[in-house]
C-alpha positions in Angstrom: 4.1 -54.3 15.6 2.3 -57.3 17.3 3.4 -59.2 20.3 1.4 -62.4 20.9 2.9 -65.0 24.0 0.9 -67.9 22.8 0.6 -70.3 19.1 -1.0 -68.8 17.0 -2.6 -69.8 13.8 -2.0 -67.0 11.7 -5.2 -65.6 11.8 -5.0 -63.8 14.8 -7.2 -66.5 16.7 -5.1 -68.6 19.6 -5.4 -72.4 19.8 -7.5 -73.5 22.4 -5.9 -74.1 25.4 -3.0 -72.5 24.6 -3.4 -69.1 26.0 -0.1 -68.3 28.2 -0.6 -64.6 28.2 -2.6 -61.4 27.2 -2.3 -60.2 23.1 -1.1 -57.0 23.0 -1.4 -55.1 19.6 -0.9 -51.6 18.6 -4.5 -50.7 16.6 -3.0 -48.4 13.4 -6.4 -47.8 12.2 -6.8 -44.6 13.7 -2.9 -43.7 12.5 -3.9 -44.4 9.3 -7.7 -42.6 9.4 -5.2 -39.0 10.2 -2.9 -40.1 7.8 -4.8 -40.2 4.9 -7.1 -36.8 6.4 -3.7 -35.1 6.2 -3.2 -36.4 2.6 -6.9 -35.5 1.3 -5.5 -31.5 3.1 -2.5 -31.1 1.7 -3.8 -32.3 -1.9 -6.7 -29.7 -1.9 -4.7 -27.0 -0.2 -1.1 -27.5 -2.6 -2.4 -25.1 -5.4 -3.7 -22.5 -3.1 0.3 -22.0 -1.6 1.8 -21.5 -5.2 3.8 -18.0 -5.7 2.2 -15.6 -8.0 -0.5 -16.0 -11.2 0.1 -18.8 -13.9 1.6 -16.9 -16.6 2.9 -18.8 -19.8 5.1 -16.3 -21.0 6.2 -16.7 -24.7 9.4 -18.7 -25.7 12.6 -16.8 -27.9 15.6 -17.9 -29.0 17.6 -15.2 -27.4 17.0 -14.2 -23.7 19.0 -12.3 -20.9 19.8 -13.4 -17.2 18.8 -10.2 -15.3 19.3 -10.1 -11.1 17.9 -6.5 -10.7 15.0 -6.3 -8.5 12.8 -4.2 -10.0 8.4 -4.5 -10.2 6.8 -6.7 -12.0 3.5 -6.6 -14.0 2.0 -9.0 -14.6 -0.8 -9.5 -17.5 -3.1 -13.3 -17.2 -4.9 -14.4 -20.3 -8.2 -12.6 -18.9 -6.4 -9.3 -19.4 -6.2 -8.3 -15.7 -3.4 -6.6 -14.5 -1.3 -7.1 -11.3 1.5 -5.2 -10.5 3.8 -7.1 -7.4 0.8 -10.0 -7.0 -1.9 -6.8 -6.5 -4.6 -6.5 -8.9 -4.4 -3.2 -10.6 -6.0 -0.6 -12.9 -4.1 0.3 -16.1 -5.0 4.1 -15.3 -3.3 3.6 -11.9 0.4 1.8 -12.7 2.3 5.3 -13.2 1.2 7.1 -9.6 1.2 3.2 -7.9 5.0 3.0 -9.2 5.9 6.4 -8.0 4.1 5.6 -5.1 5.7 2.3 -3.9 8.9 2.3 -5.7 10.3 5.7 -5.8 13.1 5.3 -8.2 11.7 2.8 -10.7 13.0 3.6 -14.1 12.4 -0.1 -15.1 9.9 -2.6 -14.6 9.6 -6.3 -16.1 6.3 -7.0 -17.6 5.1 -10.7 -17.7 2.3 -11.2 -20.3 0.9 -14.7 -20.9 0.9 -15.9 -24.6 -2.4 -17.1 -24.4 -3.9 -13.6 -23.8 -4.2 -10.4 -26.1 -1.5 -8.3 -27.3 -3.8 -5.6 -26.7 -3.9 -5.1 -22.8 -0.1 -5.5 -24.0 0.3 -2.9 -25.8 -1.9 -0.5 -23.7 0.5 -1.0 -20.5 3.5 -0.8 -22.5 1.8 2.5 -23.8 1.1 3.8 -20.3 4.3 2.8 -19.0 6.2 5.3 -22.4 3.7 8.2 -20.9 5.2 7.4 -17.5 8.7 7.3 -18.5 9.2 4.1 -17.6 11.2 1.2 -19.5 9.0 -2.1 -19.5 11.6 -5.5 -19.8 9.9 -7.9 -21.3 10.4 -11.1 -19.7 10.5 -14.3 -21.9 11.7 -18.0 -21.4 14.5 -19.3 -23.9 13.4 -22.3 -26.4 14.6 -25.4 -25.9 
């Protein structure tokens, strides 16, 4: 917003002899200078405040809806394992379950398609030694 009392020529230079009072302008350089430092933050800092790993899980035609809240392990395509967003060892799931979540008969297992099916199979196998039901979660095809 600019407030000039005098003829101006558009430029932001007065006629001369026509000054009849002071210019007063609000500067918004330095608004935008903090503006655009916010923006370059918020752009490198987005992807760090995402929930949980990017896993691609693999697409079926049929699927459930299931609102029990029960663990989740999680398998990238590196082959780590996480169980609740903490890296794990495979050795380790069946006293960590008993552990932390006492009656856990069931736990969802996330594995992303771009990985191996055997890191798969080897927590499904630890998890039948445990006596523990894996659910397999998938997305439905479109």
């Amino acid at each position: 917003m600019a407030f000039t009392l005098g003829a101006s020529n558009g430029n932001g230079r007065r006629r001369f002899g026509a000054s009849l009072g002071t210019l007063s302008e609000i500067n918004v350089v330095p608004l935008v200078d903090v503006v655009l430092v916010l923006l370059i933050i918020f752009m490198l800092t987005a992807h760090v405040m995402e929930f949980g790993l990017e896993i691609e899980v693999p697409k079926t035609t049929e699927t459930r809806d299931a609102t029990e809240d029960l663990p989740i392990i999680a398998i990238n395509k590196t082959g780590s394992i996480m169980l609740n967003d903490r890296k794990i060892n495979i050795n380790e799931i069946p006293t960590a379950l008993k552990r932390d979540f006492k009656n856990a008969k069931k736990v969802y297992v996330r594995a992303d398609r771009a990985g191996t099916v055997d890191t798969l199979v080897q927590v499904i196998s630890v998890l039948g030694k445990a006596q523990v039901m894996p659910q397999i979660v998938t997305q439905p095809l479109k």
